[in-house]
N, C-alpha and C positions, 0 to 999 in steps of 0.2 A: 558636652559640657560647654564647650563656646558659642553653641548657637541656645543654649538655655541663658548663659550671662549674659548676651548679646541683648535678650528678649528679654531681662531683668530690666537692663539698664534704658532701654525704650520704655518700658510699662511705667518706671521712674518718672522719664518727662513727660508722661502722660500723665500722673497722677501732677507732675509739679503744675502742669497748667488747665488741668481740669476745673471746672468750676463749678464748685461743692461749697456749704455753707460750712461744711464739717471741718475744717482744716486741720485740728489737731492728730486726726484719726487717718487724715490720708495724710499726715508727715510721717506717723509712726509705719504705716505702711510702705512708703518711700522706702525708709531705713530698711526696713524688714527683707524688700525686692533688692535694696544695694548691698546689703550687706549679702544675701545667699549669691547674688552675682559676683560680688570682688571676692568671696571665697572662693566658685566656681574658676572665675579668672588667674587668679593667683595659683589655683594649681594645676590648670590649664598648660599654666608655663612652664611649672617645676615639673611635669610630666613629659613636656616637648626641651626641659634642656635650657631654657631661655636662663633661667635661677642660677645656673650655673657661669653661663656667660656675661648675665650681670646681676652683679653678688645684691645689687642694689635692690632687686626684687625679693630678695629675702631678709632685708634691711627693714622693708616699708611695712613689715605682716604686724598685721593688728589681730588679738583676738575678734572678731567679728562675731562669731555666734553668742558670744555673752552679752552684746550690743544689743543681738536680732530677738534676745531673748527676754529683755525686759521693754523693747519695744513693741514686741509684740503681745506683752500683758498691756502697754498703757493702749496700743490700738485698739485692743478689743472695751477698755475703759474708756475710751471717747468716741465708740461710735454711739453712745447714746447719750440723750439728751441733759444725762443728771451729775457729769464730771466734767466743769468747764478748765481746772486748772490742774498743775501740779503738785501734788502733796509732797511733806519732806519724807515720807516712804515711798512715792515714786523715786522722789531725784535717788535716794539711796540707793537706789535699784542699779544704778550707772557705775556705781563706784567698784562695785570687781571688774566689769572693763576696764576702769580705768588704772586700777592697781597691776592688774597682769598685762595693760599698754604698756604700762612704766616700767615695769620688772624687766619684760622680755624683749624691749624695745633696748634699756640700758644694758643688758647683757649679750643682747648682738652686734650694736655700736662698741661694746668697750670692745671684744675680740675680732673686733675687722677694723678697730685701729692698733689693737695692741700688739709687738713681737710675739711670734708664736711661744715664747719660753712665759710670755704674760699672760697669754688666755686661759680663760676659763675653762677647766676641764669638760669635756664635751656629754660626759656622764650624766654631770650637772644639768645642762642643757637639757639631753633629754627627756631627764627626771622633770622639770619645771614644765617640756612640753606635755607630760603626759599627767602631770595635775592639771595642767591650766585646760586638757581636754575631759577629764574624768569633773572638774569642776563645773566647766562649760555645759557637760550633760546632766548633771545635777540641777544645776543652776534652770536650765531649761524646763527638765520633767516641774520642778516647781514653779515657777512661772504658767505651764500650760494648767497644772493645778488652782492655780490662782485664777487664773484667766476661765476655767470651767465653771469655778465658783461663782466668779461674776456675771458670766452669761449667765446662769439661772437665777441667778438675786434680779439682774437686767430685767430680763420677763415677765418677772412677778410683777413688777414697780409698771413696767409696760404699760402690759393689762389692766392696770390699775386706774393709772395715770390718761391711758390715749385709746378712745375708743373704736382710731381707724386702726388700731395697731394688728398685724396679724404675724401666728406664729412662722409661718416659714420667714419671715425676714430675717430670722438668723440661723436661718439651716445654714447658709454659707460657714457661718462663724464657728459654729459648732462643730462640724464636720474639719476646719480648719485646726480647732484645737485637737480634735483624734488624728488626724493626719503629725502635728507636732510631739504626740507620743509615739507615735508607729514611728517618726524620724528616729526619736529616743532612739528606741529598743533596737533599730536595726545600728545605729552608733555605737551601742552599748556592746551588742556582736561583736562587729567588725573592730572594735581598738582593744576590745578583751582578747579574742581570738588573736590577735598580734602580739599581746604584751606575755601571753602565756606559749606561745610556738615560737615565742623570741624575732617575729619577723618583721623585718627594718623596709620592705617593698612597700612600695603605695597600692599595690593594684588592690588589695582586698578592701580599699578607702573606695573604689568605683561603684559599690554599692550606695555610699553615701554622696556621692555629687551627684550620680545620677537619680538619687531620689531627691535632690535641690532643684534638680532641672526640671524633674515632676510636677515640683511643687510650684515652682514658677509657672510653669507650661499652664496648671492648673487655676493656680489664680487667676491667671491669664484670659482664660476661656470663663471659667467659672463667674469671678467676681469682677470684671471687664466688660463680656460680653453678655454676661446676662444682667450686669448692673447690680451684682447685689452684692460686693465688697464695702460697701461704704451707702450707711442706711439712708434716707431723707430725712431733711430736718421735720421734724414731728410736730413743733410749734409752729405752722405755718402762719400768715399773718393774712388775713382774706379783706379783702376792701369792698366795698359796699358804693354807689350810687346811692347817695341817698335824697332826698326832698328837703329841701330846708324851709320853704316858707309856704304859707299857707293855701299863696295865690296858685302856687306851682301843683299844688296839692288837691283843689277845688278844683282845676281845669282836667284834672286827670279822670279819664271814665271809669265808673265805680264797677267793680266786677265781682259778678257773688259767686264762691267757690261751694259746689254738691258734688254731691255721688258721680255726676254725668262730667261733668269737668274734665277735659285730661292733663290739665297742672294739680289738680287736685288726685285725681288718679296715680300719674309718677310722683305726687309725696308719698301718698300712702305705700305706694311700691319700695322706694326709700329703707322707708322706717320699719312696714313691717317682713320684706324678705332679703332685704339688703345688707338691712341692720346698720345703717349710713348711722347712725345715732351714737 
């Protein structure tokens, strides 16, 4: 778990200072790497003991995955060339992070300031953690449905639009979104299986960081090492050498292009098995 957060929060300043035309798509993936890392971190702690010795670590807990999960619908919307900004159904997307920041942030601060005969019954508490996680899974499986959606509306317009486009450029992405459902479903186990055998232990939660650490790990390799996390710009801008006057133009020796040629040769190879066109 710690050497998967470790390897989140690297791949982070990698992306921050990577130099991509894409920006928007490699912030969203930022968030995506910190957020499964400060989750990983955060109960790193609370499993070695630290949460306990300072109450403050469990003061600071944001939901994160409802964060990871609308950021990683807009990620997969800007890595293409056809969403340059935020719609007001993106921003919307933010706002149950930012309701159950507020909720469960103000009900851990009121009972670690207030005399014990003042807190909040602890029931409570659990109750709120275990919507704000049954929400968080929700929240997600649609998100990655959205996000499925749009990788194949993405391809069509592609193909449409760019004729160097080719399909594996978004094997990564796709296989990324079936990876964000298999997270689902193995979350969906593991906090059902607790809330029905009544069990308060983290360890049956080990199945779920250590499939964060995967996922890390994998990106990692995957969309890192092989480059295909973050597409190229498609519109590239090609410059030219050109001739502007006529004198420069007359002194140049005239050259006839046939069959025997071999610039004439590698076009034809080009166009008709390359399909450069």
């Amino acid at each position: 778990m710690l050497f998967g957060a470790i390897q989140g929060f690297i791949l982070v300043l990698i992306l921050i200072f990577k130099k991509t035309n894409n920006k928007k798509a490699r912030l969203y993936l930022s968030i995506i790497l910190f957020a499964l890392s400060m989750n990983l971190l955060y109960y790193f702690f609370s499993l070695g003991g630290a949460a306990k010795m300072l109450p403050v670590i469990d003061l600071v807990y944001i939901p994160l995955s409802l964060l990871a999960a609308v950021s990683f619908y807009l990620y997969i919307a800007f890595i293409s060339p056809f969403q340059k900004k935020l719609t007001l159904l993106n921003k919307l997307g933010f706002v149950p992070f930012l309701l159950f920041s507020i909720v469960i942030g103000m009900t851990k601060w009121y009972n670690f300031l207030s005399l014990p005969e003042q807190q909040i019954n602890n029931d409570y508490i659990s109750l709120l953690g275990i919507i704000e996680e049954y929400f968080a899974l929700l929240f997600s499986l649609f998100m990655g449905y959205l996000a499925y959606g749009r990788l194949n509306k993405m391809e069509v317009e592609l193909q449409k639009k760019f004729s160097n486009y080719n399909k594996s450029k978004l094997v990564f992405h796709k296989r990324f979104v079936l990876i964000v459902f298999l997270f689902c479903v193995i979350w969906f186990v593991a906090i059902t299986y607790c809330q029905i055998y009544n069990i308060t232990s983290l360890s049956l939660y080990f199945s779920i960081w250590l499939f964060m650490a995967f996922v890390i790990h994998w990106i990692a390799w995957t969309g890192f090492i092989n480059d295909d996390a973050l597409l190229p710009d498609f519109e590239n801008n090609f410059t030219f050498d050109v001739i502007k006057t006529e004198e420069k133009y007359q002194s140049k020796e005239k050259i006839f292009f046939d069959a025997n040629n071999e610039y004439y040769r590698s076009l034809v190879l080009l166009f008709e098995e390359e399909r450069f066109f």
